[in-house]
C-alpha positions as CSV (number, residue, x, y, z in Angstrom):
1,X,0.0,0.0,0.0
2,X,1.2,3.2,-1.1
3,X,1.6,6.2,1.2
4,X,-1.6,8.2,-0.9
5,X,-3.6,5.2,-0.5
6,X,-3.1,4.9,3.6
7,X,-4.0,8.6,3.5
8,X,-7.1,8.0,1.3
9,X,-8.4,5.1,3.6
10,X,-7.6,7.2,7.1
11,X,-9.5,9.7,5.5
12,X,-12.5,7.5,4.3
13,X,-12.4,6.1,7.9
14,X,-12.6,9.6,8.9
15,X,-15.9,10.1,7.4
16,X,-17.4,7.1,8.4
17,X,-16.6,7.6,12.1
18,X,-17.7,11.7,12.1
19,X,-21.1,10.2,9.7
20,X,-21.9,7.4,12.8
21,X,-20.8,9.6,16.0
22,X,-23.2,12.6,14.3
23,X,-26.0,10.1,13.6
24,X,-25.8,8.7,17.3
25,X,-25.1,12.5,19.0
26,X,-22.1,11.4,20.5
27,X,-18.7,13.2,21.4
28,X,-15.5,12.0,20.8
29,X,-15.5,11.2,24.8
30,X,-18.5,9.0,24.8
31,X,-16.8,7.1,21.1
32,X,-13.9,6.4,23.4
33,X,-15.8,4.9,26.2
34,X,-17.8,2.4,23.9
35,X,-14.9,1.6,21.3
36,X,-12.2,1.5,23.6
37,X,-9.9,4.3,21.3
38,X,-8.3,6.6,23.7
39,X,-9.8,10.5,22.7
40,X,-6.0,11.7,21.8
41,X,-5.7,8.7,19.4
42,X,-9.7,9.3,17.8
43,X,-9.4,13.2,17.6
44,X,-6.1,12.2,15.5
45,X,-7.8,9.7,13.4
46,X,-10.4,12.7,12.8
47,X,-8.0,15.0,11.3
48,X,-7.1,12.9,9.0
49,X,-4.3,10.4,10.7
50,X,-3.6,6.8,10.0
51,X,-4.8,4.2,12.8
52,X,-2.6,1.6,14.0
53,X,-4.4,-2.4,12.8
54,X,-5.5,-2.7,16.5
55,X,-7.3,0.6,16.4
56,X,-8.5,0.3,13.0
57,X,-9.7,-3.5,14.0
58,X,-11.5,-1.8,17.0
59,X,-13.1,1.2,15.1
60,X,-14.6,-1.4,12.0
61,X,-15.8,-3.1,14.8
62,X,-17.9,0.1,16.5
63,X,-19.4,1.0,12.9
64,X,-20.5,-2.3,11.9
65,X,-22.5,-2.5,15.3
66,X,-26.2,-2.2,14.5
67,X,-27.9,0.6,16.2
Protein backbone atom coordinates (compact mmCIF):
# COMPACT_ATOMS: atom_id res chain seq x y z
CA UNK A 1 0.00 0.00 0.00
CA UNK A 2 1.20 3.23 -1.10
CA UNK A 3 1.61 6.19 1.17
CA UNK A 4 -1.64 8.23 -0.94
CA UNK A 5 -3.59 5.23 -0.53
CA UNK A 6 -3.14 4.93 3.56
CA UNK A 7 -3.99 8.62 3.49
CA UNK A 8 -7.05 7.96 1.35
CA UNK A 9 -8.36 5.06 3.57
CA UNK A 10 -7.61 7.19 7.10
CA UNK A 11 -9.49 9.73 5.51
CA UNK A 12 -12.48 7.54 4.34
CA UNK A 13 -12.40 6.14 7.85
CA UNK A 14 -12.60 9.60 8.94
CA UNK A 15 -15.87 10.15 7.35
CA UNK A 16 -17.35 7.09 8.36
CA UNK A 17 -16.56 7.62 12.13
CA UNK A 18 -17.70 11.68 12.05
CA UNK A 19 -21.07 10.21 9.70
CA UNK A 20 -21.95 7.42 12.77
CA UNK A 21 -20.77 9.57 15.97
CA UNK A 22 -23.24 12.59 14.35
CA UNK A 23 -26.01 10.08 13.60
CA UNK A 24 -25.80 8.67 17.34
CA UNK A 25 -25.09 12.48 18.99
CA UNK A 26 -22.10 11.39 20.46
CA UNK A 27 -18.66 13.17 21.38
CA UNK A 28 -15.51 12.01 20.78
CA UNK A 29 -15.52 11.16 24.78
CA UNK A 30 -18.52 9.03 24.80
CA UNK A 31 -16.81 7.08 21.14
CA UNK A 32 -13.90 6.41 23.39
CA UNK A 33 -15.76 4.88 26.17
CA UNK A 34 -17.78 2.44 23.92
CA UNK A 35 -14.86 1.56 21.33
CA UNK A 36 -12.16 1.48 23.57
CA UNK A 37 -9.91 4.27 21.28
CA UNK A 38 -8.33 6.62 23.68
CA UNK A 39 -9.83 10.54 22.66
CA UNK A 40 -6.00 11.66 21.84
CA UNK A 41 -5.73 8.72 19.35
CA UNK A 42 -9.71 9.28 17.84
CA UNK A 43 -9.43 13.16 17.55
CA UNK A 44 -6.06 12.25 15.48
CA UNK A 45 -7.84 9.74 13.39
CA UNK A 46 -10.41 12.74 12.83
CA UNK A 47 -8.02 14.97 11.30
CA UNK A 48 -7.14 12.94 8.95
CA UNK A 49 -4.29 10.37 10.73
CA UNK A 50 -3.60 6.80 9.98
CA UNK A 51 -4.79 4.19 12.83
CA UNK A 52 -2.60 1.61 13.98
CA UNK A 53 -4.39 -2.43 12.80
CA UNK A 54 -5.53 -2.67 16.54
CA UNK A 55 -7.30 0.64 16.41
CA UNK A 56 -8.47 0.26 12.97
CA UNK A 57 -9.74 -3.47 13.97
CA UNK A 58 -11.49 -1.75 16.97
CA UNK A 59 -13.12 1.20 15.12
CA UNK A 60 -14.63 -1.40 12.01
CA UNK A 61 -15.84 -3.06 14.84
CA UNK A 62 -17.93 0.06 16.53
CA UNK A 63 -19.45 0.95 12.88
CA UNK A 64 -20.50 -2.29 11.90
CA UNK A 65 -22.53 -2.45 15.31
CA UNK A 66 -26.22 -2.15 14.46
CA UNK A 67 -27.94 0.62 16.21
Amino acid sequence: MTSKQAKEIGAFVAELIRGKRAFHRLGLRQLSKVSGVSLATLSRIERGGIPDAITFIKLIAWLRERT
